[in-house]
C-alpha positions as CSV (number, residue, x, y, z in Angstrom):
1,X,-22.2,-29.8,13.8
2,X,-24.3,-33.0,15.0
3,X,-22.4,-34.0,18.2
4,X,-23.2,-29.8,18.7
5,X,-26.7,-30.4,18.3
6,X,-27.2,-34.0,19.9
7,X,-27.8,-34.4,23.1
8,X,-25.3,-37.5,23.2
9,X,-26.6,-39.3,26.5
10,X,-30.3,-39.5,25.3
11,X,-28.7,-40.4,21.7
12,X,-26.7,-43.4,22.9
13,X,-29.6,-44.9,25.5
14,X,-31.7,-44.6,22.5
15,X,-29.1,-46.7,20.5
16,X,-28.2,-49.4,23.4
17,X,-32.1,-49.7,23.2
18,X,-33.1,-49.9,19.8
19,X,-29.7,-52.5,19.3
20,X,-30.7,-54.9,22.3
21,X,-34.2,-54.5,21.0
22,X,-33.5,-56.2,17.7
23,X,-31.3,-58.7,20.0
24,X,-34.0,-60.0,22.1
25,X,-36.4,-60.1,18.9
26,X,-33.9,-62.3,17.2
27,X,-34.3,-64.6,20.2
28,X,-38.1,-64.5,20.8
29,X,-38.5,-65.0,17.3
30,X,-36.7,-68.2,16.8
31,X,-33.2,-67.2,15.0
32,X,-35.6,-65.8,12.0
33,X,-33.8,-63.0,10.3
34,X,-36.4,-61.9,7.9
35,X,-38.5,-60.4,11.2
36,X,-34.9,-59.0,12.3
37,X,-34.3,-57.3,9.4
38,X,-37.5,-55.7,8.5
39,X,-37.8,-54.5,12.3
40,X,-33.8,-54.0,11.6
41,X,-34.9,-51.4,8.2
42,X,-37.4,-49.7,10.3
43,X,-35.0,-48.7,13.3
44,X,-33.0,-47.2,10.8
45,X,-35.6,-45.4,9.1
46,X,-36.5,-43.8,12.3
47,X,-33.4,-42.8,13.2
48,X,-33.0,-41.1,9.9
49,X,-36.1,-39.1,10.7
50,X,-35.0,-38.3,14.3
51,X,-32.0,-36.9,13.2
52,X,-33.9,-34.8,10.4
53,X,-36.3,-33.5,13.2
54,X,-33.4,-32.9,15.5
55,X,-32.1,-30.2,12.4
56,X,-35.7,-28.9,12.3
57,X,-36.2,-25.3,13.5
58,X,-38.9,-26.0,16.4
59,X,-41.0,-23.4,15.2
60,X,-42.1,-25.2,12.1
61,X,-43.4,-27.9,14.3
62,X,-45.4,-25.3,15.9
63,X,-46.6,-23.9,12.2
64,X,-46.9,-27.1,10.6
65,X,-49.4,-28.8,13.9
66,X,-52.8,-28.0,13.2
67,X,-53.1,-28.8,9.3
68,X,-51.3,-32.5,10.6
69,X,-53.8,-32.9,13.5
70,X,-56.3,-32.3,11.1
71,X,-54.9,-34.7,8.2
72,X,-54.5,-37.5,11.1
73,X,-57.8,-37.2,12.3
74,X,-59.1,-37.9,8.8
75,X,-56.9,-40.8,8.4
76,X,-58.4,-41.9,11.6
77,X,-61.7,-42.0,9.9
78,X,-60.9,-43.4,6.8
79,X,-59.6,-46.2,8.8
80,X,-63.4,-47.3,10.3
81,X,-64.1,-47.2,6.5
82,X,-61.6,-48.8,4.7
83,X,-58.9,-49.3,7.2
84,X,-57.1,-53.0,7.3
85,X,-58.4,-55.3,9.8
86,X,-56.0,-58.0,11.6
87,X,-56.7,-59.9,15.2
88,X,-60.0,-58.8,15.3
89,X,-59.5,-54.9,15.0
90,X,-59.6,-52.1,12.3
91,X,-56.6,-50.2,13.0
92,X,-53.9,-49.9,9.7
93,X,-54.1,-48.2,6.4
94,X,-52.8,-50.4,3.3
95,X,-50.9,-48.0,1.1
96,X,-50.3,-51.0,-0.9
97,X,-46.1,-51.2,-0.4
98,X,-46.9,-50.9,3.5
99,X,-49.2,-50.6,6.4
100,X,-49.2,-48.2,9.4
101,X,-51.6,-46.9,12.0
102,X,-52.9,-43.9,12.0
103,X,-53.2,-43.9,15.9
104,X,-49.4,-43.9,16.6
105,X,-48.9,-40.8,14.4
106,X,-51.6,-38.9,16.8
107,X,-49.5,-39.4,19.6
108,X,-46.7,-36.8,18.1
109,X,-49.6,-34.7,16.5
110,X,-51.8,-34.3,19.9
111,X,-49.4,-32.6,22.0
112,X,-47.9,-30.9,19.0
113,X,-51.0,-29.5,18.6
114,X,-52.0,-29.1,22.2
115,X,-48.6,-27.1,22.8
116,X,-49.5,-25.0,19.8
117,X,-52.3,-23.8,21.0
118,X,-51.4,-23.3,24.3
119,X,-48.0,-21.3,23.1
120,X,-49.4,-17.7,23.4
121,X,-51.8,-18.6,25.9
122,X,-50.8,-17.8,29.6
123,X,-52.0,-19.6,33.4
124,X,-54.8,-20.0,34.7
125,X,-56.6,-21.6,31.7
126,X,-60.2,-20.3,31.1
127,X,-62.4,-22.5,30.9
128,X,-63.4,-22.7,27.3
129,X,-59.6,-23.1,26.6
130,X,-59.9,-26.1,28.6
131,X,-62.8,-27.0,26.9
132,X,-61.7,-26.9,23.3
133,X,-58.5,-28.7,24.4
134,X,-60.8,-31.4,25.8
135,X,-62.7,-31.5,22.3
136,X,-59.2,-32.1,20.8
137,X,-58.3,-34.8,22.7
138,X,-62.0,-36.4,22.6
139,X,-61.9,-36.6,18.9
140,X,-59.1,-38.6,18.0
141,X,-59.4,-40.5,21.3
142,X,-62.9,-41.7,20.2
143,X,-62.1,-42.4,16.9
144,X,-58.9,-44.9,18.1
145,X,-61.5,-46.7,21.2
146,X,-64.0,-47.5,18.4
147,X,-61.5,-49.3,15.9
148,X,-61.1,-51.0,19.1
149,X,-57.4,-50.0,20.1
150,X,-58.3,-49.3,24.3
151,X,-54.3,-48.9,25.0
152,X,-53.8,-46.3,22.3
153,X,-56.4,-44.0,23.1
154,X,-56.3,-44.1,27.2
155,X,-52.3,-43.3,26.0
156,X,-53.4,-40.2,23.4
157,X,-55.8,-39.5,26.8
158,X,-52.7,-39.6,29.2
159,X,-50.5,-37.5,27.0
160,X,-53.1,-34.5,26.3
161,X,-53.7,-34.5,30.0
162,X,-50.6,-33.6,30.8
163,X,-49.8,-31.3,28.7
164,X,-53.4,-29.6,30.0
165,X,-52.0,-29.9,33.2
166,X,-48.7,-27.9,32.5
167,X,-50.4,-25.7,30.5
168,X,-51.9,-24.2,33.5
169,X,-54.6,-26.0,34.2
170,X,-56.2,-25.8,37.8
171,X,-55.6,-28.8,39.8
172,X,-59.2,-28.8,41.1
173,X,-60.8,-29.3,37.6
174,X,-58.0,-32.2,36.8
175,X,-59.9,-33.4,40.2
176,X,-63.6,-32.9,39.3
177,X,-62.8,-34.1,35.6
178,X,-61.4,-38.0,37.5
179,X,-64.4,-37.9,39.7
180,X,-66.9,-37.4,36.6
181,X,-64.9,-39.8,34.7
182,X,-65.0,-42.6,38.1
183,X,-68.7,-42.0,38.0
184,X,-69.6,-43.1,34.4
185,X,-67.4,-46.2,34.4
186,X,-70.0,-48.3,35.8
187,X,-71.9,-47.0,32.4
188,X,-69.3,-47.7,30.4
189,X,-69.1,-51.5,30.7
190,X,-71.6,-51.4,28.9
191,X,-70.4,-49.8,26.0
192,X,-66.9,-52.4,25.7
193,X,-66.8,-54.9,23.6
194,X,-67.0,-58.6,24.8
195,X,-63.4,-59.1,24.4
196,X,-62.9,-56.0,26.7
197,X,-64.9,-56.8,29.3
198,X,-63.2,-60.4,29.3
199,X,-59.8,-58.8,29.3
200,X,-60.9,-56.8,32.5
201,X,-62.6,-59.8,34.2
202,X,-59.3,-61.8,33.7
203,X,-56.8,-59.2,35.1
204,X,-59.1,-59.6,38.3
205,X,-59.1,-63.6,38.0
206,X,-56.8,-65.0,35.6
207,X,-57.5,-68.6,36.5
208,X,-61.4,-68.1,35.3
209,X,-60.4,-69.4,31.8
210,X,-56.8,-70.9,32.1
211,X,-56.9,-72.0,28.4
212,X,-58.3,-69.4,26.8
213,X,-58.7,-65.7,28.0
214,X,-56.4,-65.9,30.5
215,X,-54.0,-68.2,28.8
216,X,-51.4,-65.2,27.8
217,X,-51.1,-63.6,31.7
218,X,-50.7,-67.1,33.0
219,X,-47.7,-67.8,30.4
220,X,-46.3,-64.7,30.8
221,X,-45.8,-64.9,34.4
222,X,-44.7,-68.3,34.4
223,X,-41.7,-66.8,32.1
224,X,-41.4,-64.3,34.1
225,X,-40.7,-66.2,37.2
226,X,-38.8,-68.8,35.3
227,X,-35.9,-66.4,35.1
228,X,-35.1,-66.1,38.5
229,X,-31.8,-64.0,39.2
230,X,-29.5,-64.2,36.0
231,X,-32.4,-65.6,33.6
232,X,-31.6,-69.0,31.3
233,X,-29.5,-67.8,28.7
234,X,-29.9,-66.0,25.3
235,X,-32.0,-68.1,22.7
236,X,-33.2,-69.7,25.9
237,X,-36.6,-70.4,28.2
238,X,-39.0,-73.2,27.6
239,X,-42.2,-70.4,27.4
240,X,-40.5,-68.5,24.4
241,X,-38.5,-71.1,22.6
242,X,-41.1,-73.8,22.7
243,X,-44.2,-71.7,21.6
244,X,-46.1,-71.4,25.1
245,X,-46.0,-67.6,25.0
246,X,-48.3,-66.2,22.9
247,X,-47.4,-62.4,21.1
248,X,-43.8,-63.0,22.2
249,X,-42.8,-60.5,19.2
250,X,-44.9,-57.9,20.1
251,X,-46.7,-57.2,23.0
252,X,-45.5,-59.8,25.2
253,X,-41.8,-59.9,24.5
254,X,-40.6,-58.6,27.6
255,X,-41.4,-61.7,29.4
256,X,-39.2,-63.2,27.2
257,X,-36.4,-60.9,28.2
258,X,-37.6,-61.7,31.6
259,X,-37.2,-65.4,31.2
260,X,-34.1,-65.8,29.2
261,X,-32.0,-62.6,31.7
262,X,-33.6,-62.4,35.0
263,X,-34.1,-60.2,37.8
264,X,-30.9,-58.6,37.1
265,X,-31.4,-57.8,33.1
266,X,-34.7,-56.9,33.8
267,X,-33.3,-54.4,36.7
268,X,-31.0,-53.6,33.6
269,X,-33.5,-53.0,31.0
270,X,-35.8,-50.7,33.6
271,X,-32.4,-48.2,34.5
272,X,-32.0,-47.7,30.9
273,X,-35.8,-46.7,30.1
274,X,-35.7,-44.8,33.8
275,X,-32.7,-43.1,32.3
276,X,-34.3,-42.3,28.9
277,X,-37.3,-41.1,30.9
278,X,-35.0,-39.2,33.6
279,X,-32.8,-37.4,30.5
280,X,-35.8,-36.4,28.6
281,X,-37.6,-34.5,31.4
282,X,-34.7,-33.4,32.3
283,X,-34.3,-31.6,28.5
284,X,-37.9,-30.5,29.4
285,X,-36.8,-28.6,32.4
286,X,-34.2,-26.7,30.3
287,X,-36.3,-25.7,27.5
288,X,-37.0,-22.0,27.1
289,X,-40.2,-21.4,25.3
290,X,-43.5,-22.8,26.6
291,X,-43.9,-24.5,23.5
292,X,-41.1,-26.5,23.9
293,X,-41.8,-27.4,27.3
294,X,-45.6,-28.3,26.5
295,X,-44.4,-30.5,23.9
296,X,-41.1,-32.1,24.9
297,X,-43.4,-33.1,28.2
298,X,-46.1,-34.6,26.2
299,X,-43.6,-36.5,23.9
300,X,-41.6,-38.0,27.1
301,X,-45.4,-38.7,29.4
302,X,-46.1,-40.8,26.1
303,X,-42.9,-42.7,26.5
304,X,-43.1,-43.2,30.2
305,X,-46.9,-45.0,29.2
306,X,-46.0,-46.8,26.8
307,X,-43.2,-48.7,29.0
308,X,-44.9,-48.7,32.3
309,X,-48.3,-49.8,30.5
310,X,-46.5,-53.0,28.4
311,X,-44.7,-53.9,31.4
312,X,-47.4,-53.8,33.9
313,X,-49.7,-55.8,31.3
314,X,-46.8,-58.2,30.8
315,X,-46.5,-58.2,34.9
316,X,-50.3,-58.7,35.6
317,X,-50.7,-55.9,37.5
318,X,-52.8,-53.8,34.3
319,X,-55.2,-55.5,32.1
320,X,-54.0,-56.0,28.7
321,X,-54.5,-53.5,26.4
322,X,-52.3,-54.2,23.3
323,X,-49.0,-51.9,23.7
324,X,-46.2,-52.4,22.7
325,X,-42.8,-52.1,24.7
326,X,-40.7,-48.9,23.2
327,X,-38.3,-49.7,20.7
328,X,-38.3,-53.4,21.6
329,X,-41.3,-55.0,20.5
330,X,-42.1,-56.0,16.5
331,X,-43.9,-53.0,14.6
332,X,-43.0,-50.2,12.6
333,X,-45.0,-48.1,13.2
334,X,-44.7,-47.4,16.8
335,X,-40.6,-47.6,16.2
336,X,-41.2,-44.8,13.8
337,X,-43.4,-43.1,15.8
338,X,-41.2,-42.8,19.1
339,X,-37.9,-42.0,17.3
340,X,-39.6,-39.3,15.7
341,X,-40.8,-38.2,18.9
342,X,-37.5,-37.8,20.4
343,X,-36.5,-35.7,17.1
344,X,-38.6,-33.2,18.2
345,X,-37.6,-33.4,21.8
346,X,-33.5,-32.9,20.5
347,X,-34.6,-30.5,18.1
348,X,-35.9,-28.0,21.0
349,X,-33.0,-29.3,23.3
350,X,-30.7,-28.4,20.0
351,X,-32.3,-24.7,19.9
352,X,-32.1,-24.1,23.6
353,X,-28.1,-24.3,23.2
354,X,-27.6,-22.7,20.5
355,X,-29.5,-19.6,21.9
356,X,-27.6,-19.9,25.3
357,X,-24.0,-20.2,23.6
């Protein structure tokens, strides 16, 4: 009954993934089990709840969207008021036996929502469907900027807009929307915090402040290019193994998969999130109902920003914004979050077969 419901290519990329994930923490981290194991129990926990969504009629995800939006949205909240504060943001709830974010939860409950809405709702949009979709994407986007968490919310911002945009929205209003949005950037420089703005001011000029703002970019790279073709070896890399690279657990840990395999693992590493990426849109273009295409879409555009975000951060190429490589960097909650994703995205896939057979 599961290998009838799985789709087994996306299953076992997701695997190889998640297993060399745990692999290259054990090396960025030192050898230090503890970190391995906890990342180790939290793999495992979302896998258990990506295969219970892959069981999970799609239309209860459909039913169930709304009153979770809505629940998420308050936990957002309650976060700016009591939330748990660490490196100088607001962004976790302390349940006491663990912490999680909020924000990683809204990017399943956005286009879960988006895509119910949107279900019974045929092309071309009118425009106060566009606008109450905008109003849902505003809210819990604003909510996640002011804890600050800038990555999150232009990601929860990414993933709404394209579900907008299959949902039938004109392509000229996707064009006057990034004009009106180009035109008050200039204002909102004003509005970022002075960490933000020096962020932005270092991905132009990284050598402004060598040893302090633009200390992590500088290291990174140097890791980076340290690895030349075949990288220096497992548990090895002067940037990771002798503390130069700062947040090489989290956001910053594919440099040190860049350092200690190269060109060649990191051409290795890319091929298997390209395929991930490839498979699931693939599912995407299979799927029968537009529910399942507005959602399985979303979930898979969240993915694709999530790696090409961390790894252009990592590269220099995009400021940094804080997030964290897919299945590979430390966290739980974003390892949770993206498993649970794809439970969704099988669970649809799973229902498309068993109406075709």
């Amino acid at each position: 009954m599961f290998r009838n419901r799985i789709d087994r290519p996306l299953f076992t990329a997701l695997i190889l993934l998640a297993i060399g994930g745990l692999i290259i923490l054990f090396s960025a981290s030192g050898g230090d089990w503890d970190l391995v194991g906890k990342q180790g129990a939290r793999v495992a926990a979302g896998f258990a709840l990506m295969i219970a969504f892959t069981f999970t009629p799609p239309r209860y995800f459909r039913l169930v969207a709304p009153a979770v939006y809505v629940l998420i949205v308050l936990m957002l909240a309650a976060v700016l008021v009591v939330g748990a504060s660490g490196k100088g943001a607001v962004r976790w709830l302390d349940l006491g036996l663990f912490q999680f974010q909020p924000a990683e939860l809204m990017k399943i409950a956005l286009p879960l929502t988006l895509a119910a809405y949107f279900h019974e709702r045929s092309p071309p949009l009118r425009w106060h469907q566009v606008l109450i979709a905008l109003v849902l994407i505003a809210i819990p986007a604003g909510l996640i900027a002011i804890e600050p968490d800038l990555g999150t919310a232009i990601m929860i911002i990414g993933a709404g807009t394209c579900v907008l945009f299959l949902a039938g929205m004109p392509l000229r209003w996707i064009f006057v929307f990034a004009v009106l949005i180009g035109s008050v950037l200039p204002v909102g420089w004003h509005f970022l915090h002075d960490y933000q703005r020096e962020r932005l001011l270092i991905f132009l000029d990284p050598q402004r402040d060598p040893l302090g703002a633009g200390y992590h970019i500088i290291q990174s790279k140097i890791a980076i290019g340290s690895g030349n073709l075949f990288g220096q070896g497992f548990m090895g890399g002067s940037q990771a193994q002798l503390n130069f690279l700062p947040e090489r657990t989290t956001d910053f840990i594919f440099a040190v998969f860049a350092e200690q395999f190269g060109f060649a693992g990191v051409l290795a590493l890319l091929l298997l999130l390209a395929f991930i990426i490839g498979r699931g849109y693939v599912l995407v273009s299979r799927t029968h109902t537009r529910f399942g295409r507005l959602i399985t879409a979303g979930m898979i555009t969240t993915f694709l920003l999530y790696a090409v975000i961390n790894v252009g951060m990592v590269a220099g190429v995009v400021p940094v914004v804080g997030v964290p490589l897919p299945l590979i960097s430390y966290g739980g909650s974003s390892v949770v979050t993206v498993l649970a994703s794809f439970g969704i995205l099988l669970s649809i896939a799973a229902h498309r077969r068993l109406i075709d057979t």
